[in-house]
VOGU-3710 file (C-alpha; in Angstrom, 3 decimals, decimal comma):
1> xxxxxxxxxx> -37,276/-29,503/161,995  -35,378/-32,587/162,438  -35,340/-34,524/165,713  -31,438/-34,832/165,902  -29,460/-31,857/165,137  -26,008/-30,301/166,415  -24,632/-26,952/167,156  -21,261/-25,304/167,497  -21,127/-24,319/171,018  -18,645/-22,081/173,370
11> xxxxxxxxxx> -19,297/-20,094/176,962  -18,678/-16,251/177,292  -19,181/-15,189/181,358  -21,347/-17,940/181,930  -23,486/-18,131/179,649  -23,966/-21,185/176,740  -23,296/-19,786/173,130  -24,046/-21,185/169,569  -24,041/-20,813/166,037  -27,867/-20,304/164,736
21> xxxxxxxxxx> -27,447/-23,304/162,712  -29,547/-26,673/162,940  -26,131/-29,123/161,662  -26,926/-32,204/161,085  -23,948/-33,839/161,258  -21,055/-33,107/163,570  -18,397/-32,550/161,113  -20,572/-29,942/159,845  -21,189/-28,331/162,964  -17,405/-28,487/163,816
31> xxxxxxxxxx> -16,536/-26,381/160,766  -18,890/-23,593/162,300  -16,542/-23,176/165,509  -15,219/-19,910/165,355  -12,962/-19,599/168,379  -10,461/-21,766/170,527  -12,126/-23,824/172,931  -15,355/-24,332/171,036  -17,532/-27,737/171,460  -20,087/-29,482/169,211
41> xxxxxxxxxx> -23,556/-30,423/171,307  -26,599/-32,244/169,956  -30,085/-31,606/170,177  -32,206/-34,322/170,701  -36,272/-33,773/170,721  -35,650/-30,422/171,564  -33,074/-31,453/174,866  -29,287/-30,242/174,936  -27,424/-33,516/175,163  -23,726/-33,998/175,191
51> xxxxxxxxxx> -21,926/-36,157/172,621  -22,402/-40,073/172,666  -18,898/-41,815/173,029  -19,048/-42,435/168,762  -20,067/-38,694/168,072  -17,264/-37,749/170,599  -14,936/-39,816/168,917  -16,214/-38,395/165,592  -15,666/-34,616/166,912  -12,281/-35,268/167,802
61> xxxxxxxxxx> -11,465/-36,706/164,204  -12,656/-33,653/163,092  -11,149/-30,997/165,249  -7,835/-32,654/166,094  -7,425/-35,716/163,317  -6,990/-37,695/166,249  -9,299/-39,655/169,077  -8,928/-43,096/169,969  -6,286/-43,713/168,207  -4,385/-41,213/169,905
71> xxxxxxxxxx> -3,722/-43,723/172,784  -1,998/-45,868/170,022  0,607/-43,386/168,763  4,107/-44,193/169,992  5,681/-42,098/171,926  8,573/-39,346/170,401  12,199/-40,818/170,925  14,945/-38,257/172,306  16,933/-36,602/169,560  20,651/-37,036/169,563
81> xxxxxxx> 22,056/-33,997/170,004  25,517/-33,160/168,593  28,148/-30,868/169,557  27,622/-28,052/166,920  30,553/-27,494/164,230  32,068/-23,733/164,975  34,154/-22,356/162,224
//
């Protein structure tokens, strides 16, 4: 059993769910989240741990094709709107 290992998580009434699979990377555990709202978390020497800032960032690649660099996107300009053309 490897020491490092990651899990697609997600909470139903409280309690802490997963997929039954050790991952061990967390692109691969990312493609095993079934539902909205799911998470990746890593197991560390047996201890649930949350994601280090560079897994984090690595997650949101993954799920959203964005992360840090989504504070670098510019921001959408206002469309012109035109009076429409009746016939």
């Amino acid at each position: 059993m490897p020491s490092l290992h990651y899990f697609a998580a997600r909470t139903d009434s409280g309690c802490l769910l997963g997929c039954d699979h050790q991952h061990p990377t967390v692109v691969s555990a990312v493609a095993c989240i079934a539902q909205a709202g799911g998470y990746v978390v890593a197991v560390e020497a047996s201890q649930r741990r949350e994601l280090n800032p560079e897994e984090e960032m690595e997650f949101q690649l993954a799920m959203y094709g964005t992360g840090s660099l989504a504070k670098r996107r510019r921001p959408l300009t206002r469309l012109k709107l035109y009076n429409p053309i009746l016939n």
